[in-house]
NUSEDREN-905276 format. One record per residue (C-alpha): x negated, y, z; residue in one letter. Coordinates in steps of 0.05 Angstrom, whole numbers, plus 32768, in hexadecimal, padded with zeros to 4 digits. Layout:
BEGIN
XYZA;...
***
This chain:
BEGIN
7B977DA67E2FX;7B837DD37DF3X;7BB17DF37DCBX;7BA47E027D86X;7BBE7E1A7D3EX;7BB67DFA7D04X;7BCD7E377CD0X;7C0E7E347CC5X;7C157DE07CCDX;7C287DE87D18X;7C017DE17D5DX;7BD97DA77D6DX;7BCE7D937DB3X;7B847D6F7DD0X;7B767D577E11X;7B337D757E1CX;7B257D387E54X;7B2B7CFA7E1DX;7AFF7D1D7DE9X;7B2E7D507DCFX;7B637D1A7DC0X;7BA57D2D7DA2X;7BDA7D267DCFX;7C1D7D557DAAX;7C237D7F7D6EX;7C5B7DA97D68X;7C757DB97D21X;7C7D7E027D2BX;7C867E2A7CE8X;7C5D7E677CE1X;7C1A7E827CFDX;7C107E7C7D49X;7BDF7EB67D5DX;7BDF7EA77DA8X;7BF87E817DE6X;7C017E8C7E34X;7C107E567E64X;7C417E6A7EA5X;7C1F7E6A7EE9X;7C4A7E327EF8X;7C3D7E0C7EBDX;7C787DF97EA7X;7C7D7E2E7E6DX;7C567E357E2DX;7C5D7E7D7E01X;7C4B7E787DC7X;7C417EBB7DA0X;7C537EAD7D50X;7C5C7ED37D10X;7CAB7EB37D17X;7CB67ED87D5AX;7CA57EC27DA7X;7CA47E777DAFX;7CBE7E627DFFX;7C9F7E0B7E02X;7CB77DEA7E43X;7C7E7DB37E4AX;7CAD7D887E72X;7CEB7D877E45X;7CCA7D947E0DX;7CF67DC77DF7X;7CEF7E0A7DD3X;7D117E4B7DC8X;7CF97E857D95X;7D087ECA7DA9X;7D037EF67D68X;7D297F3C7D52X;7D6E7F1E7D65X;7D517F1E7DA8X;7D3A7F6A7DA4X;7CFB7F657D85X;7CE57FA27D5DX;7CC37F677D36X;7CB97F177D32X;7C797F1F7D20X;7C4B7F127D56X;7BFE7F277D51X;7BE97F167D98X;7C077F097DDFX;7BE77F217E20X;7C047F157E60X;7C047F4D7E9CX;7C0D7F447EE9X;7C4E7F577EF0X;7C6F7F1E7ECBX;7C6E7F3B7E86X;7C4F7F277E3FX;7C3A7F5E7E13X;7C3E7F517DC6X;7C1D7F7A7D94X;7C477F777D4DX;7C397F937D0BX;7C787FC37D19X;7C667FD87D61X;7C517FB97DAEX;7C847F9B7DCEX;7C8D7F887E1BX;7CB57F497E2FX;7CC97F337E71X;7CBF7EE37E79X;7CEF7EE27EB0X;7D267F117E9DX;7D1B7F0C7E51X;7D2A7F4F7E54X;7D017F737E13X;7CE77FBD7E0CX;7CCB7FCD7DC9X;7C9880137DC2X;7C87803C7D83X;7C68807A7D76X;7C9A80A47D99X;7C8180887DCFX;7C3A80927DC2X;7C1E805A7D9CX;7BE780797D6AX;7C0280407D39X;7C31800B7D38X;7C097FD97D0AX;7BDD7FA67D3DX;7BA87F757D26X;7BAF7F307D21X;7B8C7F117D67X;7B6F7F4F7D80X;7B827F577DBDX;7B5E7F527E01X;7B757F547E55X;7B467F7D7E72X;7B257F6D7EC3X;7B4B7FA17EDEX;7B8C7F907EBAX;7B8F7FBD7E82X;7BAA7FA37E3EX;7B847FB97DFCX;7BA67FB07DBDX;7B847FB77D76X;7BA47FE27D43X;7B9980037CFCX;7B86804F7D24X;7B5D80287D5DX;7B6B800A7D97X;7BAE80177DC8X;7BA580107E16X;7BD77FFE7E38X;7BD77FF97E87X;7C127FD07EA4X;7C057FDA7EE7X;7C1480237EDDX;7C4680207EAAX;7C8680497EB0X;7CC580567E95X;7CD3809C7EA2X;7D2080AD7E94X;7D3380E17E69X;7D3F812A7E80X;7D75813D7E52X;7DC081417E5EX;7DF0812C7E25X;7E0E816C7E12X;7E56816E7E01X;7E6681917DBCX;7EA981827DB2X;7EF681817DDDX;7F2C816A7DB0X;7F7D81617DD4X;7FAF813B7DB1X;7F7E812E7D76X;7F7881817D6EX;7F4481B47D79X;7F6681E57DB4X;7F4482307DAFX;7F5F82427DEDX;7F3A82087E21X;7F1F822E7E61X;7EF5820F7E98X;7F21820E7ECFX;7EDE82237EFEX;7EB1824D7ED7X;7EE682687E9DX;7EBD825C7E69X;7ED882467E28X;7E9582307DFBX;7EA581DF7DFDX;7E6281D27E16X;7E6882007E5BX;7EAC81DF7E6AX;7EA381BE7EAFX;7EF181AF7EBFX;7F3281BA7E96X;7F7C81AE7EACX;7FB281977E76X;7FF9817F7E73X;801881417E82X;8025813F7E2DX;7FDB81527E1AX;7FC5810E7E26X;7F9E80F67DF2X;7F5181137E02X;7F15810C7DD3X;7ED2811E7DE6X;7E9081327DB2X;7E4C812F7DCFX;7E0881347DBFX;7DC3812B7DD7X;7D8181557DD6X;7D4D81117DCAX;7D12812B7DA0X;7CE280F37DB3X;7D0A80B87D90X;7D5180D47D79X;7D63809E7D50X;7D6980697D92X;7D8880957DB9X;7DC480817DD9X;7E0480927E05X;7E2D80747E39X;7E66808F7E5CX;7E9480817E95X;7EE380A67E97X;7EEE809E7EEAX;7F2C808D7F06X;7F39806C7EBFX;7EFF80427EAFX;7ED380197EE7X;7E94800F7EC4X;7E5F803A7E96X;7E69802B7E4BX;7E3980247E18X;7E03802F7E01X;7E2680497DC6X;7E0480767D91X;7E4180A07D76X;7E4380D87DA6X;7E9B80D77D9EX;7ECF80B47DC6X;7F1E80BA7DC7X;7F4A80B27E00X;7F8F80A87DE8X;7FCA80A97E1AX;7FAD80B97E59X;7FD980B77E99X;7FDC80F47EC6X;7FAE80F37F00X;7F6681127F08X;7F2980F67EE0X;7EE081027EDBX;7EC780FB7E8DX;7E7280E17E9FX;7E3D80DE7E69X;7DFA80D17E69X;7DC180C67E34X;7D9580837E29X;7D57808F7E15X;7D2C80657DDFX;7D12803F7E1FX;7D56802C7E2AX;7D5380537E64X;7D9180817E79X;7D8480C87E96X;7D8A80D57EDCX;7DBA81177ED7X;7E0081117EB0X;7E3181447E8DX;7E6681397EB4X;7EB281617EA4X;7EED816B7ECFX;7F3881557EB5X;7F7A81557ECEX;7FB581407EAEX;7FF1815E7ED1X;802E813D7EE2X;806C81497EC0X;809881707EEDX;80D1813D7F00X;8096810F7F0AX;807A813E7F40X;808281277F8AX;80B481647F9BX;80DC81507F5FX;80DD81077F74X;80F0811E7FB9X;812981487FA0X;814881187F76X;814C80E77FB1X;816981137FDDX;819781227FAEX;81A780E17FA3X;81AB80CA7FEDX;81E181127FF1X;821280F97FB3X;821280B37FD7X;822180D48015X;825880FF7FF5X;827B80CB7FD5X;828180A18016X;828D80DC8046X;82B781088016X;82D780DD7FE9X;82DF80A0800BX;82D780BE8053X;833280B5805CX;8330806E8047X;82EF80618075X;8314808280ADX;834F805A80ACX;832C8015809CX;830C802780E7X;833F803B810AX;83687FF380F1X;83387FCF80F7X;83287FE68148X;83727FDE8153X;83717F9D8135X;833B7F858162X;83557FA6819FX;83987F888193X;83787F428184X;834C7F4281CCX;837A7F6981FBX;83C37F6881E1X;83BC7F2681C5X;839F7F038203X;83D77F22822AX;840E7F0F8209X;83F17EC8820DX;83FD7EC98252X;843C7EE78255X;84547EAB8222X;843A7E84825CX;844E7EA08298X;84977EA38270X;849C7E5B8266X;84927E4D82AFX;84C47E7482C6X;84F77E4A82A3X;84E37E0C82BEX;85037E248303X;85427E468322X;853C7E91833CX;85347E7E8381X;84FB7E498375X;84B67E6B8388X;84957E54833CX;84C57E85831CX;84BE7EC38347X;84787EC28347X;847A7EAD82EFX;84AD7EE982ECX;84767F12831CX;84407F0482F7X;84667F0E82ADX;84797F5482CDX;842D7F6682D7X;840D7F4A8297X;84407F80826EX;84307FB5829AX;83EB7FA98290X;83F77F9C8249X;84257FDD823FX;83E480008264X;83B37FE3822AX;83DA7FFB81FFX;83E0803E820EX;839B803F8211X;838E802981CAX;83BC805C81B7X;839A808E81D6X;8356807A81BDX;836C807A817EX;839180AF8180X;836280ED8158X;838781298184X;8355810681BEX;8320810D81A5X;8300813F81CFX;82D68136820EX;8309815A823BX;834281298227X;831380F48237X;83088113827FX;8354811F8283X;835A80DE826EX;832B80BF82AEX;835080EB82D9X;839580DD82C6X;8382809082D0X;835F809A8303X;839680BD8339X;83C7807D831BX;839280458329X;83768060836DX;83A2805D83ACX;83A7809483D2X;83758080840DX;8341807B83D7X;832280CE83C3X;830980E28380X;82D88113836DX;82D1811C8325X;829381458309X;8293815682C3X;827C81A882CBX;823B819A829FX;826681708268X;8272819B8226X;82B681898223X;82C681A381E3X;8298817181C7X;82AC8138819EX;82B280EA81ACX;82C680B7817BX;8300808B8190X;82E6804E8197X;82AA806781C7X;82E5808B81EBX;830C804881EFX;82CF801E820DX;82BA8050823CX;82FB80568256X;830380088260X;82C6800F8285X;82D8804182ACX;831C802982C2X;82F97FDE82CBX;82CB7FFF82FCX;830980258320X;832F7FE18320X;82EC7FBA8346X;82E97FFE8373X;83307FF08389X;832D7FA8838DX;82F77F9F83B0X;82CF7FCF83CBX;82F87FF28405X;82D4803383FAX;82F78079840BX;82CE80AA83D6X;82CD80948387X;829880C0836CX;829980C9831DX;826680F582F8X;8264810282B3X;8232811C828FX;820A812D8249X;81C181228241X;81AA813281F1X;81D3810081D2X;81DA80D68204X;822180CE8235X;821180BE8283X;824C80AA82AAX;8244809982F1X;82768074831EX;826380698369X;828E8057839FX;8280805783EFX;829C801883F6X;827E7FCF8413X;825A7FBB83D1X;82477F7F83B5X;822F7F4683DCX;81DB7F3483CEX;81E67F018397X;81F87F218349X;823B7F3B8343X;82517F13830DX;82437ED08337X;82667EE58375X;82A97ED58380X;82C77F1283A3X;82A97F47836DX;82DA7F3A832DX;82977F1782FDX;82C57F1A82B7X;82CE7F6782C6X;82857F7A82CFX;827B7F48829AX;82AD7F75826AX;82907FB08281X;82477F958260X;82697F7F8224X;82857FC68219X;82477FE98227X;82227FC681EAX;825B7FD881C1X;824F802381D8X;820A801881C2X;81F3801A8202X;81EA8005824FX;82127FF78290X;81E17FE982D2X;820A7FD1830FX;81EE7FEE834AX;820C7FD1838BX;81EC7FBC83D2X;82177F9E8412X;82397FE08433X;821D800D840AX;8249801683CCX;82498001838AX;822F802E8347X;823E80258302X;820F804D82CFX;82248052828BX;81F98068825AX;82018070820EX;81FD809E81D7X;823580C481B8X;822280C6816FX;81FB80A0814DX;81C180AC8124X;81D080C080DBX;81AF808080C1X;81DE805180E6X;8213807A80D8X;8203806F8090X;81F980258098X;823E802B80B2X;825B8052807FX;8240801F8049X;82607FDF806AX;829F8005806EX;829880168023X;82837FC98016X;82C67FB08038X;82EE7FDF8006X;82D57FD07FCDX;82C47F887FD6X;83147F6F7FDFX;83177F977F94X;82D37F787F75X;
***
């Protein structure tokens, strides 16, 4: 096929096979001065005194690239292709590279060498080793596109200008150097209320000045470059505290930027009740008031809501299941005489439930009782039980030398150890035969160790709780308690070699569950007033 232009009537194509027949005209307006076919064939360029003219020969569709594409001017004078997918256009206002596959568009004048900017019409001409000549008004420009380069500028943008809170401040020093000119500043430190930045800045571009351009990046505020803008000023109003790195570099007329940047230093400070310390202060201050009010204030009322409501539970499990079978026990001894067996052993067994019952008692007074509440009433406690539970064939040895006995216990810890303790006495008695009841107590850290062991037959192989000889509900009890000490109970027993109860559990504890504590206490007293 053989392209042609007719003036300015359009382009008029032959087929050079059937006798230069016309197969397509296209009506293009204006003066077509060249043309370059893709490798792949698919793409026409047409080079036109209306701009760049990009023909698909398949969809027959076209697209003008002109000075709203970036083209120092529409006016084409001649098109030569190079080798590294580029057309070169020579203009009456310059030369001008395009990229056919990135349309990207790179326009050069006399600051950057041209002798003139005014081509010829169709004088142009690709030379065997690739160079590009272009015809001009001074002579002819060379141009060699296989060793073409962009070199980037050298220059740093300079900064001319710091203003803070929209005002000039005399007194700025660089925080590393000391220097107060503007333009040696590398890093400045302000207030949390000297906020609003904005920055002046300059460039030294003598080749083109008038296409220079900046961009700028403020780190930890902004996440990309901006720009190219060509006002060397930007304003920065309300900045948050924190560190930031103000970036600025120049773009040349190439539309290249520099490699090095001016780069300055800021910090914004924190105000000072924003400051960790502060933060940390006023939440321990906080946490201390709460505490105060619940352990000073309300500490009485907490207190006495505990102590009722352990007695009130006590009374409910022990007392109350006692008296249950006393009610029974009662009303079978009046369905017989005196002499009938059924109502001596009703009256018998009405006779043990109060004793045991006036004995549960008297320990829930005592428990609850706050002159007890040192360690050496609980051991004179054990020992006091312990001479009235044991029978005289039975010794004791009671070890509490390493026990700080001055040291405090709260009463219901002292309540459920003691229940242990005299359920383990009770089992010893019962059923173990033994002659020597060992009992050491002892403190490790936080932590209460009381050790029962007898010399007695033990318990048979199978667990204690599912043989019938061992008293199950009591060991049972005994586990029960333990969890509500916060802690553990291991039964230790083999055939004729004793039985050990360990009981282990702290004495105190921790602050935070003390709190939690505190707080449901302080949620039950107000709640019934809500």
């Amino acid at each position: 096929m053989l392209w042609t232009c007719e003036n300015s009537a359009g382009v008029v194509i032959f087929d050079q096979v059937n006798n230069y027949k016309i197969i397509d005209s296209l009506p293009i307006k204006g003066i077509t001065t060249g043309f370059y076919e893709d490798p792949d064939n698919s793409i026409m360029w047409l080079a036109n005194t209306n701009g760049l003219i990009e023909y698909h020969l398949k969809t027959k569709k076209m697209r003008i690239y002109d000075q709203d594409a970036g083209l120092v001017s529409q006016a084409i004078q001649s098109i030569l292709p190079d080798d590294q997918d580029n057309l070169w256009l020579s203009t009456s206002r310059g030369l001008i590279r395009f990229n056919r596959k990135t349309k990207e568009v790179k326009n050069f004048s006399r600051a950057d060498g041209l002798s003139s900017t005014e081509f010829y019409m169709l004088s142009a001409l690709k030379t065997e080793n690739g160079k590009l000549l272009f015809g001009s008004v001074s002579g002819i420009t060379s141009v060699d596109p296989q060793n073409f380069k962009l070199l980037p500028p050298n220059q740093k943008a300079q900064i001319t200008g710091i203003m803070v809170n929209d005002e000039v401040l005399n007194d700025l020093v660089c925080q590393e150097t000391d220097a107060t000119n503007v333009s040696e500043i590398k890093q400045i430190v302000l207030k949390h209320n000297q906020n609003i930045l904005t920055f002046e800045f300059a460039a030294l571009e003598y080749s083109d000045p008038e296409n220079s351009r900046f961009e700028y990046i403020l780190e930890n505020y902004e996440e990309a470059w901006v720009g190219p803008i060509k006002e060397g000023r930007v304003r920065y109003p309300n900045l948050p505290p924190g560190n930031y790195t103000f970036k600025i570099r120049v773009i040349n007329s190439d539309g290249v930027p520099s490699v090095a940047t001016t780069d300055l230093k800021i910090t914004i400070q924190k105000p000072w009740w924003a400051t960790w310390w502060a933060r940390t202060l006023e939440i321990l201050l906080g946490i201390v008031i709460f505490l105060g009010i619940i352990y000073f204030i309300l500490r009485p009322r907490l207190a006495v809501a505990e102590v009722r409501q352990r007695i009130s539970a006590d009374l409910h499990d022990d007392i109350g299941s006692a008296l249950t079978a006393v009610k029974i026990a009662s009303q079978l001894s009046l369905s017989g005489s005196p002499e009938n067996g059924h109502y001596k052993k009703a009256m018998t067994s009405v006779a043990e439930i109060s004793s045991e019952t006036l004995d549960k008692m008297r320990d829930i007074i005592w428990a609850n009782n706050p002159e007890n509440n040192l360690l050496e009433d609980v051991v004179l406690r054990m020992r006091t039980d312990a001479q009235r539970i044991l029978p005289e064939s039975m010794e004791l040895e009671l070890d509490s030398s390493t026990l700080p006995l001055k040291e405090k216990l709260p009463g219901d810890k002292r309540y459920h150890m003691h229940l242990i303790f005299k359920e383990a006495l009770i089992n010893a008695v019962k059923y173990s035969e033994a002659s020597t009841l060992k009992v050491t107590l002892t403190k490790q850290q936080r932590k209460l160790i009381l050790k029962i062991a007898d010399d007695g037959n033990g318990f048979p192989e199978e667990k204690p709780e599912e043989s019938s000889t061992s008293g199950g509900n009591g060991l049972r009890n005994m586990r029960d308690r333990a969890k509500k000490l916060n802690g553990t109970v291991e039964i230790i027993s083999k055939p004729q070699k004793g039985v050990t109860v360990l009981l282990n559990f702290p004495t105190r504890e921790s602050y935070w569950i003390r709190f939690v504590r505190a707080t449901k206490r302080l949620i039950n007293l107000i709640y019934p007033l809500v």
